[in-house]
C-alpha positions in Angstrom: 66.8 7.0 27.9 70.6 6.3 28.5 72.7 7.4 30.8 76.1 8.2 29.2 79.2 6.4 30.0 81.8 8.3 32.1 84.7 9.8 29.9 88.3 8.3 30.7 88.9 11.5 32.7 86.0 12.4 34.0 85.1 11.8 37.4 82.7 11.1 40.4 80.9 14.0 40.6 78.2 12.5 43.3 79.1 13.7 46.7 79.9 16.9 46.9 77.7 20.2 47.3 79.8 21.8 44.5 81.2 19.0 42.7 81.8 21.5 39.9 84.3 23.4 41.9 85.8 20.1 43.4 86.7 19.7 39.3 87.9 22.9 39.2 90.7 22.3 41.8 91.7 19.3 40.2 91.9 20.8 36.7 94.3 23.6 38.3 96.3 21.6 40.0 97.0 19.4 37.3 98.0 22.1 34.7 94.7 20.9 32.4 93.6 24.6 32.8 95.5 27.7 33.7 92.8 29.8 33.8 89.1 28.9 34.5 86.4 30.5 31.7 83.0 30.2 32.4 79.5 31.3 31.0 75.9 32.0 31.2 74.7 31.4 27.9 70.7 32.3 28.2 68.6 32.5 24.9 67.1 35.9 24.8 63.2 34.2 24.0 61.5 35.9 27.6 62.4 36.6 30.9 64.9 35.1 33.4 63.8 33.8 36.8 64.4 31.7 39.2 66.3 29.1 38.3 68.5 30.9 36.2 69.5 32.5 39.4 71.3 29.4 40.5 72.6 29.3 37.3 74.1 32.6 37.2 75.5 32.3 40.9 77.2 29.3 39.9 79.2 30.5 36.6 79.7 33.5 38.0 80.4 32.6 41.7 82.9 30.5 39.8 84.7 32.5 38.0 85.0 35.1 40.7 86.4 32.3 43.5 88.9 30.9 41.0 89.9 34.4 39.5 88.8 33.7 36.5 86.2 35.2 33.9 82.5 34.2 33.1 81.1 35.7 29.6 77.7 36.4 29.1 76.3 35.1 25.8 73.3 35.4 24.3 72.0 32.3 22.2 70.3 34.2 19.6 69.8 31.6 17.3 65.9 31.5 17.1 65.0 34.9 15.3 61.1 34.4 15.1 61.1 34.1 19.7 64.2 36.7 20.7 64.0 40.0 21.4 65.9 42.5 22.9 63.8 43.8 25.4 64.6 40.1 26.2 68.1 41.3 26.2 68.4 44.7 28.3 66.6 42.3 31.0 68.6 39.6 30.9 71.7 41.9 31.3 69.6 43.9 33.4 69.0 40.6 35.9 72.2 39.7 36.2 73.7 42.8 36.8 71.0 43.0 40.0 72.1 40.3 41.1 75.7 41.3 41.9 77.6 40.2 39.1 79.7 41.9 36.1 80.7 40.3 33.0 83.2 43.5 32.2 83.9 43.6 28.1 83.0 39.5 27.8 79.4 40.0 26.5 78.9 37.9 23.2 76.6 36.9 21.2 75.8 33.5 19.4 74.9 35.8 16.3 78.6 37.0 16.2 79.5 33.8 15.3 77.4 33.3 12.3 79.7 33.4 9.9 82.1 31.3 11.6 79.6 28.7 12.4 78.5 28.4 8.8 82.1 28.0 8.1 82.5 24.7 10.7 79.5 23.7 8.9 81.3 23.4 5.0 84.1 22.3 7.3 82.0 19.2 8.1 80.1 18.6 4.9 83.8 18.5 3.2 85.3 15.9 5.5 81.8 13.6 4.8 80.5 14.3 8.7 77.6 15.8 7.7 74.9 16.2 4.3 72.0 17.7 3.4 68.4 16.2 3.8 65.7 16.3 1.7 63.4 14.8 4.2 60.2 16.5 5.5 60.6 17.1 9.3 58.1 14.0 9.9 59.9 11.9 7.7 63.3 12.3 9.7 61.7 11.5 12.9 60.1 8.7 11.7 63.5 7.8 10.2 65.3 8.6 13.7 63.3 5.4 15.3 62.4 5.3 18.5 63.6 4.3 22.3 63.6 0.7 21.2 64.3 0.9 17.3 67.2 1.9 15.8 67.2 4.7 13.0 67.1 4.2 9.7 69.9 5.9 7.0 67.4 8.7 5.1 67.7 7.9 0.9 69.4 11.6 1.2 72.6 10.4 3.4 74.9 9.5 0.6 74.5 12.6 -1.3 78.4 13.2 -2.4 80.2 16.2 -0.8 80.3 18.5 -3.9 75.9 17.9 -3.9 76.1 19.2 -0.4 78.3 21.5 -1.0 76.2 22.6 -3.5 73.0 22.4 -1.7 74.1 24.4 1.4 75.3 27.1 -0.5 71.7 27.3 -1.7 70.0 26.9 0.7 72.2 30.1 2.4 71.2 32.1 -0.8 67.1 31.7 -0.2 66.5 29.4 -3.3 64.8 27.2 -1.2 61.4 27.6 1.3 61.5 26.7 4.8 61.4 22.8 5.6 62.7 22.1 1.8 66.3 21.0 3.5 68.0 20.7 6.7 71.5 20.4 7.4 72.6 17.1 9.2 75.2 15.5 11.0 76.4 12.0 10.2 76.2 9.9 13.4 75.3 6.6 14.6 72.0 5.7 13.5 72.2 2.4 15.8 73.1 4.7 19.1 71.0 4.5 21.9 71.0 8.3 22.3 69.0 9.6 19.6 70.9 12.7 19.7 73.1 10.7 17.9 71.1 9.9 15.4 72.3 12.2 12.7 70.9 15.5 14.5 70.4 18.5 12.4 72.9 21.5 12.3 71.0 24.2 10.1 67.4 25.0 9.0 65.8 27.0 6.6 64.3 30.2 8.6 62.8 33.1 6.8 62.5 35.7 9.5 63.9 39.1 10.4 66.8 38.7 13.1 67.3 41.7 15.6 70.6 41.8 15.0 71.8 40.4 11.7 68.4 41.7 10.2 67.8 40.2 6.7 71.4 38.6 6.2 71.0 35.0 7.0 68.2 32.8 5.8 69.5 29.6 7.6 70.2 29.9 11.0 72.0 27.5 13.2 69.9 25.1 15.9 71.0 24.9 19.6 73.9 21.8 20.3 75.6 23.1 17.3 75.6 26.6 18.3 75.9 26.4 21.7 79.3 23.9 21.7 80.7 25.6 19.4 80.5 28.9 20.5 81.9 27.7 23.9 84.9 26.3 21.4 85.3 29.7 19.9 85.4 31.4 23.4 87.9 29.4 25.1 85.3 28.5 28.0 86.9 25.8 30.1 83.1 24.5 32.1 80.9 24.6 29.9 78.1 24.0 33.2 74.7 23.2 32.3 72.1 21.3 33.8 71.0 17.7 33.9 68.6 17.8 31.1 71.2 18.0 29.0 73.4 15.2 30.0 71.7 13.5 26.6 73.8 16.5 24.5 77.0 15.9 25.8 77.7 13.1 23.5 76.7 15.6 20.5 78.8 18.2 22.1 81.9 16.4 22.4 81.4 15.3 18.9 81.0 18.5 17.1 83.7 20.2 19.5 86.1 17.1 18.4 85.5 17.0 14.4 85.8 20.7 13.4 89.2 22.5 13.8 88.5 25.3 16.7 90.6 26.7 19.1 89.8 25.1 22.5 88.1 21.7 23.6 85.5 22.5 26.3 84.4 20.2 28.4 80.3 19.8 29.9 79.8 19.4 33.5 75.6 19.0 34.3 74.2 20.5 37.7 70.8 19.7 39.1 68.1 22.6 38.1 66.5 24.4 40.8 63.0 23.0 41.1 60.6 25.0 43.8 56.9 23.8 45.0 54.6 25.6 43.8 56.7 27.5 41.2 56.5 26.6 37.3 59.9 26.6 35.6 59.2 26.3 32.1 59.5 30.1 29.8 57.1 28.7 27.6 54.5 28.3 30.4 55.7 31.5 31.9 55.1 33.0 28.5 51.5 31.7 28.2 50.8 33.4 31.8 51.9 36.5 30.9 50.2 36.4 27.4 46.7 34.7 28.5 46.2 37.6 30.6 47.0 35.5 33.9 49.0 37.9 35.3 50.3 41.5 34.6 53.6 41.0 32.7 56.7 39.3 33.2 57.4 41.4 36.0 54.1 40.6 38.0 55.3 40.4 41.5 53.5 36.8 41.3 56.1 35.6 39.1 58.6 33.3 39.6 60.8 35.9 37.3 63.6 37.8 38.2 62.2 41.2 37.3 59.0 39.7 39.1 60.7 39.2 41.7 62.7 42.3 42.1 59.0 43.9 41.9 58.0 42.4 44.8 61.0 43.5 47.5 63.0 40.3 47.3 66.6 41.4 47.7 69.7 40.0 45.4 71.6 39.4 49.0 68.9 36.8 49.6 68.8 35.0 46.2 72.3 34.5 46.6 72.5 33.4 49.9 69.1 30.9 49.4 71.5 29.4 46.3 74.5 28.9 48.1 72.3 27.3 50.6 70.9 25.0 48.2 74.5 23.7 46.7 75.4 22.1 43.6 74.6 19.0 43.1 74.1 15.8 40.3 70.7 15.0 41.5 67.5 16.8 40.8 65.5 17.2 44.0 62.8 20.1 44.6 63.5 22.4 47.1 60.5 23.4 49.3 59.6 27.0 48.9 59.6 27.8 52.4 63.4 27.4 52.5 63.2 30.5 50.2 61.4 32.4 51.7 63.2 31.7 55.2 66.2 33.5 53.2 63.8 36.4 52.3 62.6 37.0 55.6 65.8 36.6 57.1 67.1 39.5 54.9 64.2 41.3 55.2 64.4 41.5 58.8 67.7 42.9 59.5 67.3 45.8 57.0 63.2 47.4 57.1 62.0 50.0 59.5 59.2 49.4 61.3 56.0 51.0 61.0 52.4 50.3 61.7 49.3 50.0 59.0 46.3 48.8 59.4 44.9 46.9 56.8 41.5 45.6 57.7 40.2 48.8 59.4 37.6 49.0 62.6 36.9 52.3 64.3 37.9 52.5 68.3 36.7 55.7 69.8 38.2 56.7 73.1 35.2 58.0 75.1 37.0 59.4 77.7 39.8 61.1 75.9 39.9 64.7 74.8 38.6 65.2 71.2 40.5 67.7 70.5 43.8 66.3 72.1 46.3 65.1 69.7 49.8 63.7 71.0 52.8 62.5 69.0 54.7 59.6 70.0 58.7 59.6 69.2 59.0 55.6 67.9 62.0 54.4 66.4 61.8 52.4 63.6 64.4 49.8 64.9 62.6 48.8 68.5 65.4 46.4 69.3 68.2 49.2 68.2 66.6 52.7 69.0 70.1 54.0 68.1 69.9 53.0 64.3 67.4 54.4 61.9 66.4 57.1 63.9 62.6 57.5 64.7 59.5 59.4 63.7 56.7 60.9 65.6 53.4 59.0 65.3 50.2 60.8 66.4 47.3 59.6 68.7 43.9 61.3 69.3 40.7 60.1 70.3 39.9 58.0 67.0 42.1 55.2 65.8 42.0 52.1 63.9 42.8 48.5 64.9 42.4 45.1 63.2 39.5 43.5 62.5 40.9 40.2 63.8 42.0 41.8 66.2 38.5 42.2 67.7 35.8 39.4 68.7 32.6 39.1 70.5 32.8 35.9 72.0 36.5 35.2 72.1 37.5 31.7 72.5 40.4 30.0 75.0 43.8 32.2 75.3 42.4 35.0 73.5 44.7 37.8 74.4 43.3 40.7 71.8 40.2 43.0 72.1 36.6 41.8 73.2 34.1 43.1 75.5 35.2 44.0 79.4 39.0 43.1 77.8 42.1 45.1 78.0 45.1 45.3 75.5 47.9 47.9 75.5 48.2 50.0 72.3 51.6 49.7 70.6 53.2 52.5 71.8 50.7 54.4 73.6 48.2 53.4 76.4 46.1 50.7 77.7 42.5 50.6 76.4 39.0 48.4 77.4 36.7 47.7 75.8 32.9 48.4 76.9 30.2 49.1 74.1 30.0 47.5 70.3 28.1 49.3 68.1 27.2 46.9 64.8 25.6 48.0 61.5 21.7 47.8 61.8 21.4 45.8 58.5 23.9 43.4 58.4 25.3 43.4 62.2 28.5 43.6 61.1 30.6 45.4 64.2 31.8 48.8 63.1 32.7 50.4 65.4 34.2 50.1 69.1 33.7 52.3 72.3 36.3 52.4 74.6 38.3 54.0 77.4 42.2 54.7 78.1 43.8 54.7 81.0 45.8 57.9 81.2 48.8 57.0 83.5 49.7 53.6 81.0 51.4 55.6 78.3 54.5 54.0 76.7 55.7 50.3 76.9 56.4 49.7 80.4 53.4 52.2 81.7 53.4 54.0 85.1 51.1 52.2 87.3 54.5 50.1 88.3 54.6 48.6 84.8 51.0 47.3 84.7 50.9 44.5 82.1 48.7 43.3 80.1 49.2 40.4 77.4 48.3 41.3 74.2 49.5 44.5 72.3 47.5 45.8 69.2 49.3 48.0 66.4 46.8 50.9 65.5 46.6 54.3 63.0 45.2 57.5 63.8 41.9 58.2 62.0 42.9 61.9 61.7 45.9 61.3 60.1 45.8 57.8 58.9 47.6 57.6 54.9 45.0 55.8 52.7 47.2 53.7 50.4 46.7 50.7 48.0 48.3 47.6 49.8 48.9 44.6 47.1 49.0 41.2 49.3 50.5 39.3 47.4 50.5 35.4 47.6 51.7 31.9 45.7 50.6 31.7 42.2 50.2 28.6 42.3 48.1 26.3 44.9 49.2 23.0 44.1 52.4 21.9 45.7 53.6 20.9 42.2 51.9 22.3 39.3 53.6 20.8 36.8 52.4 17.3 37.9 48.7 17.3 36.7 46.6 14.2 36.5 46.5 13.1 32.6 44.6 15.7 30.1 44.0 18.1 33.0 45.1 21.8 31.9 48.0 23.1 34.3 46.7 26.0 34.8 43.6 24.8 36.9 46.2 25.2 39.4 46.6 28.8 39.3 45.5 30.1 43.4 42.8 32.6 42.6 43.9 34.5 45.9 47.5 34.9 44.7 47.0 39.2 44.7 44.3 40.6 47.4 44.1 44.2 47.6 43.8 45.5 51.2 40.2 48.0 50.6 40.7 50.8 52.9 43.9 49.7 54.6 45.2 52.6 56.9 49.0 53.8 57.2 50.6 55.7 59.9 51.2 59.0 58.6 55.7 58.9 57.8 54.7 56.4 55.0 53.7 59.3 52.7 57.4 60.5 51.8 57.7 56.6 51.6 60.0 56.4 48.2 59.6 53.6 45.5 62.5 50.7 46.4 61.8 50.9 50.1 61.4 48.1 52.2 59.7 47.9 55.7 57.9 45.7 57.9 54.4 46.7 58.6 54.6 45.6 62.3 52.5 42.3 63.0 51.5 41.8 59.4 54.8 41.3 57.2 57.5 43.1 54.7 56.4 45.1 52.3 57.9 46.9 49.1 57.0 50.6 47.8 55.9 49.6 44.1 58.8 51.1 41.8 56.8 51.1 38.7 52.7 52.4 40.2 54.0 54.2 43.4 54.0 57.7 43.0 55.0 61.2 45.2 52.6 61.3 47.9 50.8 58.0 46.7 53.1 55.2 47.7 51.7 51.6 46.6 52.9 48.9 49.0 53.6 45.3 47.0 53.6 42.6 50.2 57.3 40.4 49.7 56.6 38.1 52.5 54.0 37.2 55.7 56.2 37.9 59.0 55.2 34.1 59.2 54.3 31.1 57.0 50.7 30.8 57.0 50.6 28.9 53.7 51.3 25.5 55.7 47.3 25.8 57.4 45.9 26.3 54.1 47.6 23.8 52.1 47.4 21.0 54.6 46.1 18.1 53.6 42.3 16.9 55.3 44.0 14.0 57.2 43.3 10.4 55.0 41.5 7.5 56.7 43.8 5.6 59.5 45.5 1.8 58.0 43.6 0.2 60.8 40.6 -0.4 60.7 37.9 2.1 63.6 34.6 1.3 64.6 32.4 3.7 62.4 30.7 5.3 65.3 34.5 6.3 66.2 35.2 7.3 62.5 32.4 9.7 62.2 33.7 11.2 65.8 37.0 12.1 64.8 35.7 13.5 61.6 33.5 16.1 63.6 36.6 17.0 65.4 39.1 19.9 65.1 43.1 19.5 64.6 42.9 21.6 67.7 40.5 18.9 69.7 42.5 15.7 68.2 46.1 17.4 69.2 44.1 18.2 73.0 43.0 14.4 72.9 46.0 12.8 72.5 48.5 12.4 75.7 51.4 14.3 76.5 53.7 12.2 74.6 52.3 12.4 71.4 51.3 16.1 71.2 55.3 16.3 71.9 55.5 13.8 68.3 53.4 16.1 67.2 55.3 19.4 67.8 58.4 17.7 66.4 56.9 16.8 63.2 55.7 20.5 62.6 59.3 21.6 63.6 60.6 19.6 60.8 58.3 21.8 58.6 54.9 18.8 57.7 51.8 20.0 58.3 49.3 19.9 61.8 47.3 17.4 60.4 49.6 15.5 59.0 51.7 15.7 62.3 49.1 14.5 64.0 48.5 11.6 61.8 52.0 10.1 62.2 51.5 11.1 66.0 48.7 9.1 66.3 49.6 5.8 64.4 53.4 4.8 65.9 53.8 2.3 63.3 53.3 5.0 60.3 55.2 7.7 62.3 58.3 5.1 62.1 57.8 4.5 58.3 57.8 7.9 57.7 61.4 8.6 59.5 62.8 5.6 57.9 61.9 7.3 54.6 62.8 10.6 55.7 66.2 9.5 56.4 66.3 8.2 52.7 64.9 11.6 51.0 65.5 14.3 53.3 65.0 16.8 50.4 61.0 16.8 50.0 59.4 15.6 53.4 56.4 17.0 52.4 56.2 14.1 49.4 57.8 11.7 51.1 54.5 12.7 54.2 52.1 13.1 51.6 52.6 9.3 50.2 53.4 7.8 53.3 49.7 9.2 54.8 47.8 9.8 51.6 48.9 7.2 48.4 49.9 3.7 51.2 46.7 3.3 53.3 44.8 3.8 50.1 47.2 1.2 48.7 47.0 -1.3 51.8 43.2 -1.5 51.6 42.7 -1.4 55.9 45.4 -3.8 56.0 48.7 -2.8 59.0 51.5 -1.1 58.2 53.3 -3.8 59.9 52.6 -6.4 57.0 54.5 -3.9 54.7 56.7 -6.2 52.8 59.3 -3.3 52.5 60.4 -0.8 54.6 60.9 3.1 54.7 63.7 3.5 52.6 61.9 1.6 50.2 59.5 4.7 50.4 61.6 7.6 50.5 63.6 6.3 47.2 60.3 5.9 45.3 59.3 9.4 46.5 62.9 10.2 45.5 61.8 8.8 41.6 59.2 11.1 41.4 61.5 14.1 42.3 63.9 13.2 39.8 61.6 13.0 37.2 62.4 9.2 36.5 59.0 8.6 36.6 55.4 10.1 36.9 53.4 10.2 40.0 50.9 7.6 37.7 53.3 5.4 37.5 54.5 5.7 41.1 51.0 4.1 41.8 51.7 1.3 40.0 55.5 1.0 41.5 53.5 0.8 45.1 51.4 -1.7 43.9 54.4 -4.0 42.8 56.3 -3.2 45.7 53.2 -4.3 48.0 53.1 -7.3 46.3 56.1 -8.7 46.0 58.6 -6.0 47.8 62.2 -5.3 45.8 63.4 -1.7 45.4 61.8 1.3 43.3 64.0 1.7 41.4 64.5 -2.1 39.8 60.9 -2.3 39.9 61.0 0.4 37.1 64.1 -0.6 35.7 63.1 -4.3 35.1 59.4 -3.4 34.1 60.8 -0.3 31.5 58.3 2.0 33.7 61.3 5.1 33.1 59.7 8.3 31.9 60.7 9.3 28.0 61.4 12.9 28.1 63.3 12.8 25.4 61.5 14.9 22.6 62.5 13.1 19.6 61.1 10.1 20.9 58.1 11.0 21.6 57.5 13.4 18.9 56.6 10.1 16.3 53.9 9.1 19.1 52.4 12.5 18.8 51.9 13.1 15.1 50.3 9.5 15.0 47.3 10.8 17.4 47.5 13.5 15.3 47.1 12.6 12.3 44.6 9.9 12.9 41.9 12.0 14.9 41.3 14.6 12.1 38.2 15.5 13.8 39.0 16.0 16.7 41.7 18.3 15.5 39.7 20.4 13.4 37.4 21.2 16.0 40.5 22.0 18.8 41.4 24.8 16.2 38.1 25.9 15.8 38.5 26.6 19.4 37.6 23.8 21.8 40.9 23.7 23.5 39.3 21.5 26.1 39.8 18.7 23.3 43.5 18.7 24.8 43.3 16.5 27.4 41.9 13.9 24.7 45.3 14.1 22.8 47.5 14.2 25.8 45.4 10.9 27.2 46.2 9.2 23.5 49.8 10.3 23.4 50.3 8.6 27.4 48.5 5.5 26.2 50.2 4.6 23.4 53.3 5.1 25.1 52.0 3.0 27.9 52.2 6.4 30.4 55.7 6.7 30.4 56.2 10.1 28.5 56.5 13.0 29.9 53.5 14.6 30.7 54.5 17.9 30.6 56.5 17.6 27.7 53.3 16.0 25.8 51.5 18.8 26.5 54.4 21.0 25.3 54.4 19.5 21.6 50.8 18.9 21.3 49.9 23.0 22.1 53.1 23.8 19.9 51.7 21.3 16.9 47.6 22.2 17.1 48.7 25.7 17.0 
């Protein structure tokens, strides 16, 4: 792929954390515009989600700070995928979100007739013709990456012939694929956009808005520019995938006779770990039965995630945080939720459930007694929110975890002979277990209270005691369904999956855990759907707005109260570069993260404590604590790609010693830099992880930077469709077989096709995108 050359007036839109706007000055100031017109032009084919969010924040945000407008179009120019359920969402979503688009909503189907018109309009000054060509034929035509294109036998059909012919084809004389309406370009271009790209197709299907009245239908660059032309937008702001289309949209703004000349500025998308982008992937989920709809609090989805509690006042702060910006990066998701919980925090009650439920019984209190506590629901700020009564008798529920037998070190919760101070209430001990006589399971507690402890401060003199247990009433305990909801995903990034491996191995089976027999306190009855609160010691949670009913609230979990992902997903630490006795080896294998971090001196657990502050990992903390030399490499790379130091960690401790073979760090013939701008090539999509192997290979050989290492050896990733489209129907066509039985429904045979596609193109295409074409193709 190219990268196109900078217009005369454009300019360096690099620096800045909202270049865009930077423009925006400039173009006022100057007198270019007088006014600035923005859009979010979405295509009504599923649900919105995440990274449309940025997207939306941006035009809008936009519009509103230069007091100007932003129009909401639909791109309805694909009848047999839109829908307007699709629709009411969309304008739905963005209305959520805080933003109004007044009497500007449009539609790309307004425009039909006028874009049929700049259609004749082209055909008559000889800029575009009708092709007869099969679509097959007209990639094979289009050449490829290396090959220039090739003029179809169709391309000098005179203008009265297309004329002719497009008329027809508008009538419904012809069937679907028998003609496609395309522009004249420069077969010779390195951008195969430019490659005489078509305009119109023959679609018979039933549109939801212009029902049965068009039979051709417009495809997306022609459509999308010139609606933008029709509308007066000023930025037209989209994101860097489509930096290959602004040659194509300049030239079909520039050769039919419209009323304004937008310009295209590209942003960097929002990519998140552990999140999957892609509607058609999205669409799969929700269709395979993977999860409960589009708004499945799992999902990365708008309406999913409005489902789940997450508030529009922390979208839009977590974007503004993020910035605009030309390069892609991916932004961790913890940096999301931060904004979440941050929210969260300053606007839910407090309350206390129990979601794991053992039994305490209070020997030596009353059974009949039953006492109600005032608690407010804002400990910090009794004044606001008010307060509820709780009520406390002789029965009560705590944690499970919150119990054990044989405690370890520092344990400061419940265990035989132990005290702990009920939220609240009163300090109890602990003195008899009573366990299930056929599994030994504990089930239930025996304890005592001490009677002059009540409240927070007690009043024995303020007796303390160091831990403090939330509880719930057994008498009057609300049995509720609790949804703990987790990541969908447990792969850091699902979209990068090893050749012919299905992305969807990647799914995390515990992404929705229903708490059995959780316990609330009693106020969260009246609890009414769209409520937030944090159940104290546990998280924020959501009252369901679509299961919840009176009386029978269902609580959806938005967020832990902390991130406990980091444990799960850390990485089992990889073999050290130099070389350890084996007797040694097999030591620190047998030992704990806990028992390495106690072994190491003062200084380095401090290493180690600053490397989880900057958000890695204990294992890999310790790691880089332990070896100095790898602990530098990693800063020097840090300092190059600050954006993912979880990648730039995970190659410095994982993919190098692996690489070095028991060889130092010190005879690295680069240095850190080097590291982070390889880990940087990844992020941008330049290349694949594969191939990244391959760079570090090179690089440990001979040195020299990433990125020439790719450039010189033509190791850049092809994502460009069109290009590798011709590779695709070649594995295709020759493995009639193995196609047959795919369709007869071993859909395992996949990763045999995507493996064929990534060899012939000497694994530089896109991986995802192969996969894309190939399930579209086999059906």
């Amino acid at each position: 792929m190219t990268t196109n050359a900078r217009r005369p007036d454009e300019r360096d839109e690099s620096g800045a954390q909202n270049f865009i706007a930077n423009i925006i000055e400039e173009d006022l100031a100057s007198g270019r515009h007088s006014r600035v017109v923005t859009r979010f032009p979405p295509e009504p084919n599923g649900y919105l989600h995440i990274g449309h969010v940025k997207s939306i924040c941006l035009n809008f945000g936009l519009a509103r700070d230069f007091k100007g407008v932003c129009h909401l179009r639909m791109d309805d120019t694909n009848p047999t995928t839109e829908d307007v359920e699709y629709v009411e969402n969309i304008q739905r979503d963005v209305r959520w979100l805080g933003f109004d688009w007044a009497d500007k909503l449009f539609y790309a189907s307004d425009y039909f007739d006028r874009l049929h018109g700049f259609a004749v309009e082209l055909i008559k000054k000889g800029k575009a013709y009708v092709d007869s060509l099969s679509e097959t034929e007209i990639r094979e035509y289009r050449g490829t990456v290396t090959e220039p294109g090739r003029p179809s036998p169709y391309r000098d059909r005179s203008v009265e012939e297309n004329l002719d012919l497009f008329e027809r084809m508008r009538k419904g004389e012809f069937p679907e694929g028998a003609h496609v309406l395309r522009m004249k370009g420069d077969l010779a271009s390195p951008n195969m956009k430019m490659r005489d790209w078509p305009m119109y197709r023959i679609k018979r299907a039933h549109h939801y808005r212009t029902g049965d009245k068009w039979c051709i239908y417009p495809l997306y660059d022609f459509a999308h520019s010139l609606s933008d032309a029709i509308e007066g937008i000023t930025h037209s702001i989209c994101t860097l995938e489509f930096e290959n289309n602004r040659e194509l949209y300049d030239w079909f703004v520039e050769n039919v006779d419209v009323p304004a000349r937008p310009r295209q500025y590209e942003f960097a998308r929002l990519n998140l770990t552990y999140t999957v982008m892609s509607k058609r992937k999205l669409l799969e989920l929700v269709k395979g039965g993977s999860v409960r709809g589009w708004d499945d609090p799992r999902m990365p989805t708008i309406a999913g995630m409005r489902r789940r509690g997450v508030t529009p006042e922390a979208l839009r702060a977590f974007c503004e945080e993020v910035g605009v910006a030309k390069a892609n990066s991916t932004v961790e998701v913890e940096k999301l939720e931060h904004f979440i919980r941050g929210d969260l925090d300053r606007r839910s009650p407090r309350v206390m459930a129990v979601l794991r439920p053992l039994k305490v019984v209070l020997e030596n209190y009353p059974e009949d007694r039953v006492e109600e506590f005032d608690v407010p629901y804002f400990p910090d700020d009794a004044a606001r929110g008010g307060a509820r009564k709780v009520p406390f008798c002789r029965e009560f529920y705590i944690e499970k975890d919150d119990f054990a037998l044989d405690p370890p070190d520092k344990w400061h919760r419940l265990a035989p002979g132990r005290e702990v101070r009920l939220r609240n209430a009163y300090i109890i001990k602990c003195h008899d277990v009573i366990k299930h006589p056929d599994t030994g399971e504990v089930v239930e507690l025996r304890c005592t209270y001490d009677p002059a402890s009540r409240g927070e401060g007690g009043a024995e003199g303020g007796r303390k005691v160091k831990g403090t247990l939330h509880w719930v009433s057994v008498r009057h305990a609300l049995r509720a369904e609790v949804r703990l909801y987790d990541r969908l995903f447990r792969d850091e990034r699902p979209d990068l999956v090893e050749e012919g491996v299905d992305w969807k191995t990647g799914l995390n089976p515990e992404s929705l855990a229903v708490a059995e027999g959780a316990a609330l306190e009693p106020s969260l009855a009246t609890a009414e759907p769209g409520k937030h609160f944090q159940f104290e010691r546990q998280g924020f949670f959501f009252v369901d707005p679509v299961d919840a009913k009176p009386g029978a609230p269902v609580f959806n979990r938005t967020v832990s109260l902390k991130d406990s992902w980091a444990k799960i997903a850390e990485p089992k630490a990889p073999p050290k570069a130099q070389e350890r006795p084996k007797a040694e080896e097999k030591a620190a294998k047998r030992l704990t993260p806990e028992e390495r971090l106690a072994g190491l001196d003062p200084a380095r657990q401090a290493e180690v404590q600053r490397f989880e502050g900057r958000g890695l990992g204990r294992e890999e903390a310790i790691v880089l604590a332990e070896d100095p030399a790898l602990g530098r490499l990693f800063e020097e790379a840090a300092a190059a790609h600050a954006s993912n130091l979880r990648g730039v960690a995970s190659l410095v401790i994982n993919e190098l010693p692996r690489a070095l073979k028991g060889k130092s760090v010190e005879t690295l013939p680069f240095g850190g830099a080097a590291v982070g701008e390889l880990v940087a090539l990844i992020d941008d999509r330049t290349i694949t992880p594969t191939i990244a192997k391959e760079v570090l290979l090179a690089m440990l050989e001979k040195g020299g930077s990433p990125r020439a290492i790719v450039e010189q050896k033509g190791m850049r990733q092809v994502s460009d469709a069109s290009a590798i489209e011709p590779i695709v129907d070649r594995v295709i066509a020759e493995h009639a077989g193995e196609v047959a039985r795919y369709r007869a429904g071993n859909q395992k045979l996949i990763g045999f096709f995507v493996g064929r596609v990534m060899k012939l193109s000497n694994g530089k295409a896109n991986a995802e995108l192969v996969n894309e074409l190939l399930t579209r193709k086999l059906g």
